[in-house]
VEXPA-264079 format. One record per residue: residue in three letters; y negated, z negated, x of N, C-alpha, C in turn. Coordinates in steps of 0.1 Angstrom, whole numbers, plus 5000, padded with zeros to 4 digits. Layout:
! residues N
ALAYZXYZXYZX ...
! end
This chain:
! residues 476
UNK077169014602077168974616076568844618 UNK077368754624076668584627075268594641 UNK074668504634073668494644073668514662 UNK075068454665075368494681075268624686 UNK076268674672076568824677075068904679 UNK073868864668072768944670072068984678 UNK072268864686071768804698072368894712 UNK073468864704074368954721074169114719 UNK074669144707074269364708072969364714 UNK072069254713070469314713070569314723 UNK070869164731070469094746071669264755 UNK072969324749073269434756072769574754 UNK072169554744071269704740070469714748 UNK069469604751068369604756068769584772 UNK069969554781070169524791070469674794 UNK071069724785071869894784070469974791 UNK069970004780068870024780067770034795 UNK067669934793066869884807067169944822 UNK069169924822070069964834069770124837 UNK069670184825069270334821067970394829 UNK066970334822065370374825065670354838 UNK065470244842065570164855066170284866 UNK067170294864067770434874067570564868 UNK066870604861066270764860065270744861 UNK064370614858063170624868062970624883 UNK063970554888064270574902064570724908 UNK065270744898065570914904064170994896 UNK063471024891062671074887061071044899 UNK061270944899059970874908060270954926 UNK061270954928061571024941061771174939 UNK061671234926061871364928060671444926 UNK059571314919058371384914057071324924 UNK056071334920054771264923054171194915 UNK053671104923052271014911051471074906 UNK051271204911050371304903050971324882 UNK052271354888053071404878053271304866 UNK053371144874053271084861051971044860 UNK050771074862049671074857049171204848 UNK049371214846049471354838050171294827 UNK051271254821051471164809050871044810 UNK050770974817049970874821048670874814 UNK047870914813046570994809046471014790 UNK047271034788047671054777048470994767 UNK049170934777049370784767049570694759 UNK047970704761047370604751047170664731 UNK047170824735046870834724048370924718 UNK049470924727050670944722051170804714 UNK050870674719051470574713050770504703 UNK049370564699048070514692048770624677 UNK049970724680050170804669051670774665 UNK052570724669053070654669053770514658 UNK052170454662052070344660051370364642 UNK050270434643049770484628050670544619 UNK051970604628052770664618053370604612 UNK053770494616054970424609054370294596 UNK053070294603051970214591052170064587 UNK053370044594053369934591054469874586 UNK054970004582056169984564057469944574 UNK057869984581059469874591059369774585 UNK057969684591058169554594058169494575 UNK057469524567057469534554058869474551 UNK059769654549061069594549061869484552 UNK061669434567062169364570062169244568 UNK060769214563060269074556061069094542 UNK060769194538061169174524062669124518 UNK062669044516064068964511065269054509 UNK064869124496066069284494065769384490 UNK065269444500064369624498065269724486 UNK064769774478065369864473065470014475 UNK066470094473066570234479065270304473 UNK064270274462062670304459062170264473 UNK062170144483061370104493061970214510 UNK063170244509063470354520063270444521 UNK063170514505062870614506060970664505 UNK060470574501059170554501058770564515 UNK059470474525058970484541059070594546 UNK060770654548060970764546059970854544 UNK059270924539058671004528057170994536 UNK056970884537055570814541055370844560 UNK056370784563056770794580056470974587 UNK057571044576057971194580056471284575 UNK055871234573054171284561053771214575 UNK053271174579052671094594052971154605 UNK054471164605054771234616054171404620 UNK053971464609053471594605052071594609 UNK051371494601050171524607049771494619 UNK050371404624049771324641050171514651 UNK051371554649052171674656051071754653 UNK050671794640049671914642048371844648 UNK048071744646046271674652047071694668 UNK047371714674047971694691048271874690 UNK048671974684049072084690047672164688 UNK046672134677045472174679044272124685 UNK044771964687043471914699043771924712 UNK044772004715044971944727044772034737 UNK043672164734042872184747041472124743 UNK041172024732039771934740040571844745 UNK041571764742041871664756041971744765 UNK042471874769042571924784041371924788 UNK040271954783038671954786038471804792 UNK038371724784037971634787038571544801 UNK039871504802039971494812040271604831 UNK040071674825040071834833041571854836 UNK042071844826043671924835043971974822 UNK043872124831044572244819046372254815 UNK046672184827048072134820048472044808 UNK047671934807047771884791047871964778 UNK047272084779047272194768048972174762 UNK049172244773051172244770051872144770 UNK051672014776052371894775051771814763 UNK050971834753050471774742050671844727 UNK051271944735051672094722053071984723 UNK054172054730055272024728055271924727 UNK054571784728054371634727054871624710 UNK053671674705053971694691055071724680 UNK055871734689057571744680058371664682 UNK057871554692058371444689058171364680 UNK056871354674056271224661057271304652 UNK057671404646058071444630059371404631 UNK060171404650061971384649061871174650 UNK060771134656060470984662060170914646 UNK059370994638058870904627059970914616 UNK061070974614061771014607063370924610 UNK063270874623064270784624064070654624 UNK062970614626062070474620063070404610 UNK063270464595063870414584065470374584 UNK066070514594067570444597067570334607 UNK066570314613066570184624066570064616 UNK065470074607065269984599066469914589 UNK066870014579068369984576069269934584 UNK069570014596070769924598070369764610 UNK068769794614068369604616068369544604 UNK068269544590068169504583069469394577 UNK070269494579071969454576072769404590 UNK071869404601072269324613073169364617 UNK073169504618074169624622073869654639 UNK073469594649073169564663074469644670 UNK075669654668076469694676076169844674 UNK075869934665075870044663074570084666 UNK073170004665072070034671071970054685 UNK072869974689073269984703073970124710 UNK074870114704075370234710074470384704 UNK073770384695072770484693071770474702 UNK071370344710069870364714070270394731 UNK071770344730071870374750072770554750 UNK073270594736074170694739072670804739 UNK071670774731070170904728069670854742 UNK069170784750068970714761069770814774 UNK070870774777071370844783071471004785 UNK071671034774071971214773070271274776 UNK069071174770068071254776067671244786 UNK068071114796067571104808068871184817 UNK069371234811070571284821070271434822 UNK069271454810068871654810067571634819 UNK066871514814065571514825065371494838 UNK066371424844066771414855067171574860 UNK068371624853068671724860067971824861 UNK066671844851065371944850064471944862 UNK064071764864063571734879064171784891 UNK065771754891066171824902066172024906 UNK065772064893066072214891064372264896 UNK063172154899062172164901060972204894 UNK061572164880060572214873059272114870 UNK059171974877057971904875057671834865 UNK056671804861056171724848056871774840 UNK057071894834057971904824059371834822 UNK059871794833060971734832060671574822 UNK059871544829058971414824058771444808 UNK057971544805058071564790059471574781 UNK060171674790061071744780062371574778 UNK062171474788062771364785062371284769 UNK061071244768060771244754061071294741 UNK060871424748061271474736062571504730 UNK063171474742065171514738065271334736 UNK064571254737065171144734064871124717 UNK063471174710063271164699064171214692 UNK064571384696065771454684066771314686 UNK067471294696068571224699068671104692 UNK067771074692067570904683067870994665 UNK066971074662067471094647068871124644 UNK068971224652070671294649071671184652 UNK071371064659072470984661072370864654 UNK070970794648070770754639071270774624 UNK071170924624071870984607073370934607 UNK073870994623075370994620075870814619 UNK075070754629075270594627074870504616 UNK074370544609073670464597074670514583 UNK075170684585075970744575075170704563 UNK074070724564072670714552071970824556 UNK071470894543069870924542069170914537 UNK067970864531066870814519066770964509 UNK066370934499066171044491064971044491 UNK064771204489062971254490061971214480 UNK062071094477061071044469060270924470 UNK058870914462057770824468057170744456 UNK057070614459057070514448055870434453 UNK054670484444053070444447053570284448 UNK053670234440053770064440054670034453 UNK055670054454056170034468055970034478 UNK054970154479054170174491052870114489 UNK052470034481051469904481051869814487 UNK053069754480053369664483053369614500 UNK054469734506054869724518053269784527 UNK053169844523051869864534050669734531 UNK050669684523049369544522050069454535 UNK051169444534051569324542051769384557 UNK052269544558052469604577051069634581 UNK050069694571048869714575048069644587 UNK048169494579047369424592048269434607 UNK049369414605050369414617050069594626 UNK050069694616049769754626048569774630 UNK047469764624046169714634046869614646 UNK047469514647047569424659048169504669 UNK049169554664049769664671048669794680 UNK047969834673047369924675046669884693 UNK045869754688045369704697045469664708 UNK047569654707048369584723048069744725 UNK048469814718048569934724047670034732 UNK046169984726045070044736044969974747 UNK045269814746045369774757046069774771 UNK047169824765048369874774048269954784 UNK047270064775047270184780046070284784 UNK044870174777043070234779042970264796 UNK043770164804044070164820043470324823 UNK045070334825045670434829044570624823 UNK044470534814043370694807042170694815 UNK041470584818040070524828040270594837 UNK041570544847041970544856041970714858 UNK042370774852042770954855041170994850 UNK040570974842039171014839038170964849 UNK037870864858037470814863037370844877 UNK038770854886039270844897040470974895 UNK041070964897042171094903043771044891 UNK044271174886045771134881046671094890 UNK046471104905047470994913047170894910 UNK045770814911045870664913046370594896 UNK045970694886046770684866048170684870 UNK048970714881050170724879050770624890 UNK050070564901050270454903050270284896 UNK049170354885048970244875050270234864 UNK050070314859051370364854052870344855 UNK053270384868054570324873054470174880 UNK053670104881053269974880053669904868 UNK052869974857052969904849054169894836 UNK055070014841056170034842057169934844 UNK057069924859058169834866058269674861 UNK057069644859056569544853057169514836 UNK057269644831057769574814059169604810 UNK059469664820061769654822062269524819 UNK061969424831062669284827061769214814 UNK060769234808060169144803060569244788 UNK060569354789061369414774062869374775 UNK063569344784064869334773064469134771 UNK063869104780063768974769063568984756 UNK061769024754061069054745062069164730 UNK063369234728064169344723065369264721 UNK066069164731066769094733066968974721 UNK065668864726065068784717064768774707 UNK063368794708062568774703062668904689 UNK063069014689062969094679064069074671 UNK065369004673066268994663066068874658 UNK065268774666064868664660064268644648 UNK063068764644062268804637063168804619 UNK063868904624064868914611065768784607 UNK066168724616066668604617066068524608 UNK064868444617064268384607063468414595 UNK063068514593063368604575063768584569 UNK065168584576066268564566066668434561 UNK066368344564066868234564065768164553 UNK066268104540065868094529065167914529 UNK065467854538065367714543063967714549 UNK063167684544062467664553061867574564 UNK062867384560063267324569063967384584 UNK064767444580065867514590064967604595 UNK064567684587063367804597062767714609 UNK061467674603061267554612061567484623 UNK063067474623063867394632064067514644 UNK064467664639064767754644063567804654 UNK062767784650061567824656061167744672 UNK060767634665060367554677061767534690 UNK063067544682064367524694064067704698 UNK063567784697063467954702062467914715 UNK061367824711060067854717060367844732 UNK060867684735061767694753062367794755 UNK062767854749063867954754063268064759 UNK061968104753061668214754060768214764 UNK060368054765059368044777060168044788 UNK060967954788061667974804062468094808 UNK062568174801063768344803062368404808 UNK061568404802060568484811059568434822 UNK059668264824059068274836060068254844 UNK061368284845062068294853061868404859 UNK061568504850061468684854060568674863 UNK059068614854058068644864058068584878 UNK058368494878058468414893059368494898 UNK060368554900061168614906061068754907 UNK060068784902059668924903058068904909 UNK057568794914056468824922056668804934 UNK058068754933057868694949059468844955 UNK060068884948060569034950060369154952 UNK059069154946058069274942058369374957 UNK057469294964057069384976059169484983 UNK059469374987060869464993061469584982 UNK061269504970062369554961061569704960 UNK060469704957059769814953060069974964 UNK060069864976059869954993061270024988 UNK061969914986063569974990064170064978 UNK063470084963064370134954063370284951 UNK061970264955061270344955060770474963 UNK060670394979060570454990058970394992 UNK058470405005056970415008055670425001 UNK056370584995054770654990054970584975 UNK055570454971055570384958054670244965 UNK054470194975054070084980052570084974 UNK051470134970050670104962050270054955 UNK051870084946051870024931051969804931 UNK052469764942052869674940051669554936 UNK050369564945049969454939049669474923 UNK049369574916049369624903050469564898 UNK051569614899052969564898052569404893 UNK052569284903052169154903051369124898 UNK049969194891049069154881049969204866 UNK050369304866050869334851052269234849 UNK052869194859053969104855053568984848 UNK052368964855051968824849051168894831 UNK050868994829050869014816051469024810 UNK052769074815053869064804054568954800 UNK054668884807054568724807053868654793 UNK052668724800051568664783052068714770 UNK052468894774052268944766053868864756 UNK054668834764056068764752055768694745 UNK054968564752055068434745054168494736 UNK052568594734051868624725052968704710 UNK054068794718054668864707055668744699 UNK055968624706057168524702055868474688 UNK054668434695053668404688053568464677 UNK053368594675052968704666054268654654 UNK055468664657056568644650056668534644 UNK056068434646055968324637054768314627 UNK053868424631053068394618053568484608 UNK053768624616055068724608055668664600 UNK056968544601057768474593056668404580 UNK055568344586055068264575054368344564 UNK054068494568053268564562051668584566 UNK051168534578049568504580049768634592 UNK050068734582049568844591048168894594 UNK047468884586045368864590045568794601 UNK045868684605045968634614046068694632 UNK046968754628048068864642046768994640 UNK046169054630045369124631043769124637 UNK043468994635042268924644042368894655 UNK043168834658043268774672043668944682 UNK044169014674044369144681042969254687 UNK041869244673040669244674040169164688 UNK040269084687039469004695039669064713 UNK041369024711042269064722041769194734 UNK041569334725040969444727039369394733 UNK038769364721037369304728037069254741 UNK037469144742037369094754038669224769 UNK039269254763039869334778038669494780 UNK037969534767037469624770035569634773 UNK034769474770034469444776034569424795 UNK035769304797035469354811035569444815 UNK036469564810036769704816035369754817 UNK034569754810033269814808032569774823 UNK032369644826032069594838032369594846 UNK033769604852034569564862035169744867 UNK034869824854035669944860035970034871 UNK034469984875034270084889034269984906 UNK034869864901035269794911036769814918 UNK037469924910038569954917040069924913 UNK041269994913042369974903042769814901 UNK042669764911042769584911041969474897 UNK040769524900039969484891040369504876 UNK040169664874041269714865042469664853 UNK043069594866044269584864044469414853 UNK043269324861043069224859042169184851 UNK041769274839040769294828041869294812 UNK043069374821044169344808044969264807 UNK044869174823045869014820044968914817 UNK043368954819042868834810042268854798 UNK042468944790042468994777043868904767 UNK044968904776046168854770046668734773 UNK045868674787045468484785044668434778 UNK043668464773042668454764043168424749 UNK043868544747044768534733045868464731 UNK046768514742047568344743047368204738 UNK046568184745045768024742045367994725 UNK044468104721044768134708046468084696 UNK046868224700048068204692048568054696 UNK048568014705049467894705048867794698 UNK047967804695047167714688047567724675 UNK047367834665047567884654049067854653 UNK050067834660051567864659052067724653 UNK051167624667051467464665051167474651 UNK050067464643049767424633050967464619 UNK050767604625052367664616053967564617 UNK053967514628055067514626054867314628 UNK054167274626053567134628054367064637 UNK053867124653054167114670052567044669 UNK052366964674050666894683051366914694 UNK049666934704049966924718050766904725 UNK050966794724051366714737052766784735 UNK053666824722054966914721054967044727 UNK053967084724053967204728053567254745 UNK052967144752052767084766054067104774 UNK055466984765056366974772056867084769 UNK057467174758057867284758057567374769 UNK056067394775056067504782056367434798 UNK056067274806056767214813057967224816 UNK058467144807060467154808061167294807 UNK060267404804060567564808060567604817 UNK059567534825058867634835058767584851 UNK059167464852058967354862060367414871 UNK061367474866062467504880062467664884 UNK061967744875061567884877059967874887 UNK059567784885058167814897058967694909 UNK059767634910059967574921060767664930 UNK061967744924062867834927062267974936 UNK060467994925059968114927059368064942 UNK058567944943057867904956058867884969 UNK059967834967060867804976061367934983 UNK061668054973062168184979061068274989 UNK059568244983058768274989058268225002 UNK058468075002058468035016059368035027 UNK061068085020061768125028062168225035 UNK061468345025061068475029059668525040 UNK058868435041057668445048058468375060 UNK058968255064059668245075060168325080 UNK061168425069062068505077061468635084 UNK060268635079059668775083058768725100 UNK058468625099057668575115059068615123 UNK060168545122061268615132061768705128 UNK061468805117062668945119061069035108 UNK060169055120058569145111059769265107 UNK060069325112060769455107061869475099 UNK061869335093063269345083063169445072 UNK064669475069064769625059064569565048 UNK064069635039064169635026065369565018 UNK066569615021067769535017067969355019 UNK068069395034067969225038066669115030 UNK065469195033064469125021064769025011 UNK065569145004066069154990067169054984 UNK067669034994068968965000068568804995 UNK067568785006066868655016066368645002 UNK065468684996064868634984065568604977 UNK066468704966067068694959068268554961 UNK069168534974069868454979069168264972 UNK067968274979067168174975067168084965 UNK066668284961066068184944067468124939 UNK068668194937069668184929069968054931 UNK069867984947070467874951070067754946 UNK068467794946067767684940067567644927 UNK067767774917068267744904069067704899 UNK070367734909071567664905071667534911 UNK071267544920071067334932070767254919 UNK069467284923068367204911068967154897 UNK069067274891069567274878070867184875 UNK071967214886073467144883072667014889 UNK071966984894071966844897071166784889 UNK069566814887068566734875069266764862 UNK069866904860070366944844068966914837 UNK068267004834066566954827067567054812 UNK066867004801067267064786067167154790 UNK066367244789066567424792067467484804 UNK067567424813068867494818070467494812 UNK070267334809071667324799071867434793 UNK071067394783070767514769071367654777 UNK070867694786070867834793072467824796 UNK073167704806074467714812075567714801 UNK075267644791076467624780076467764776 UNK075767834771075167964761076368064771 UNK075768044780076768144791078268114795 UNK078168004795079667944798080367964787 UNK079567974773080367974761080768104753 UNK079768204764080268374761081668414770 
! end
């Protein structure tokens, strides 16, 4: 498959995808309460902290590795499904001291059944890996929206049957079988049951550090929301929560889109001139796709939320507007992460991860009892902090100085915050003459705006990155 095509399965897998969650979280969120998703909410952190240990690192291994041998799949294989086992029993036996601990006797049963997700989730790891590996995107795709679909279509209908949080669970978990069974049938592979000590050296010396880094977005993501239910109430964990939610929809299919087939991309590519080249022409791109998001999702936030959520979601939103702008950080940090990935200075992605954690769980330590706001803004300056970092480390990799790297994020970012200011000032007008405007019209008025101004602007200055953006499109 050519480089375009990679780009497009992903950029539609990941839009699929998105279109998906996006409307069965909508219907989910009106049929349940913030209580309900605080209750997974809560727990979160150490569903994805198992997860994340399971898979050890060995994906990304493969992926680097030039030409994995059926010794290296079936090694992950073997290694992944042995992980998945033990995380499932550590969760069906601990999990009336987490009910203790945070006081809800309901976790007992939502952390039992939780558990049969790692053994079906860690076990399809290796067909994903295979067929990214072979840039098999079209078929990943229709595996990840057809398992996607069919579970939010039982969980949805469970919610409507009134069964509550369980609906919420039993979504997870019908999405893990779903991803295996349709992964086997899509990949028309299976690894053989066998484990190859040196292989599994190999590949774990190099994923090891990466999943420590991993480990660490991942407490950070999510230490919130566990505070938050331990601290204060599982409503206000699940206001955080579906905040923080709404927030990483547009900024994952960039981030799945992008930036993750980019990864293999430049892997692959044996040139290291041309790597190089590939890299620094990614970097605009990736900056201006997402601060196009974020500007247009701070200044939409408010109506859009009212109108797709209803009222008793209006909480979420200044949260909403602090986590956007983390996810923001958090791309350019993972576009970051990927270039040292390519070079190999994985220690690198492992410390600055260290660090990352440090500094957001420090201020949490201080700031915690100042209230979900504060909260909130303990994990977007944990991931500006690092930012600054990586981009430093990146220039030198990819030998950008300053003042390149200056205009890169300029000539990205200069019509997406003009577009974002302008909709906002023409929205604040419209509301002094129409205070009671609907949610729709809002939505309208905003959206209307920005579009105008990005296309005004853009067809008339034409700055490099919009080109880049108009041809790409005009040429699909």
């Amino acid at each position: 498959m050519s480089d375009s095509k990679v780009y497009k399965w992903s950029f539609i897998d990941r839009v699929m995808i998105a279109v998906l969650n996006f409307g069965g979280n909508i219907a989910l969120a009106r049929m349940l309460t913030d209580a309900d998703f605080g209750l997974l909410a809560m727990i979160a952190i150490f569903v994805s902290i198992a997860y994340d240990l399971s898979s050890c690192g060995l994906s990304d291994g493969l992926i680097h590795k030039i030409n994995p041998t059926a010794d290296d799949y079936s090694t992950v294989f073997v290694a992944n499904a042995s992980m998945g086992l033990l995380f499932g029993s550590m969760f069906f036996f601990g999990a009336p001291l987490m009910a203790g601990f945070f006081g809800h006797q309901e976790l007992v049963g939502i952390m039992r059944v939780l558990g049969v997700c790692f053994f079906f989730q860690c076990m399809s790891y290796v067909q994903e890996t295979y067929m990214r590996k072979r840039l098999r995107m079209k078929e990943i795709c229709f595996v990840r929206v057809g398992a996607t679909a069919s579970a939010l279509a039982l969980g949805i209908t469970l919610a409507a049957l009134g069964f509550g949080y369980w609906a919420l669970v039993c979504t997870q978990i019908l999405l893990s079988v779903f991803f295996f069974i349709y992964y086997v049938i899509a990949s028309r592979w299976f690894p053989k049951i066998r484990f190859n000590t040196r292989s599994f050296k190999e590949l774990f010396n190099y994923g090891v550090h990466l999943m420590l880094a991993y480990l660490g977005t991942i407490i950070g993501k999510n230490i919130n929301t566990s505070v938050l239910g331990r601290a204060y109430s599982s409503a206000m964990s699940g206001i955080y929560y579906q905040g923080a939610k709404l927030a990483n929809v547009p900024f994952g299919v960039s981030e799945t889109s992008l930036n993750s087939p980019f990864f293999v991309v430049a892997s692959n590519e044996p040139d290291p001139v041309r790597r190089q080249r590939l890299i620094i022409d990614m970097l605009p791109m990736i900056i201006g796709i997402n601060g196009l998001l974020l500007s247009l999702m701070l200044v939409i936030s408010a109506p859009s939320i009212e109108l797709l959520y209803g009222q008793k979601w209006l909480a979420a939103i200044p949260v909403f507007r602090i986590l956007a702008l983390f996810e923001f950080m958090v791309c350019i940090k993972y576009f970051c992460q990927t270039i040292c990935k390519v070079y190999g200075r994985t220690t690198v992605v492992r410390n600055l991860a260290v660090m990352e954690i440090a500094v957001q769980l420090g201020l949490l330590a201080i700031f915690f009892n100042r209230g979900i706001l504060w909260i909130a803004w303990t994990q977007a300056a944990g991931a500006i902090v690092t930012v600054g970092l990586y981009l430093i480390v990146s220039a030198r990799l990819t030998c950008m100085n300053a003042a390149m790297m200056a205009r890169a994020f300029a000539s990205a970012l200069w019509l997406p915050a003009l577009a974002g200011i302008m909709a906002a000032g023409v929205y604040a007008a419209a509301l002094t003459q129409w205070p009671t405007m609907p949610p729709v019209a809002a939505c309208s008025i905003v959206a209307g705006t920005y579009a105008a101004v990005m296309l005004g602007v853009g067809e008339t200055a034409r700055p490099r990155i919009y080109t880049a953006w108009r041809s790409r499109i005009i040429k699909k």
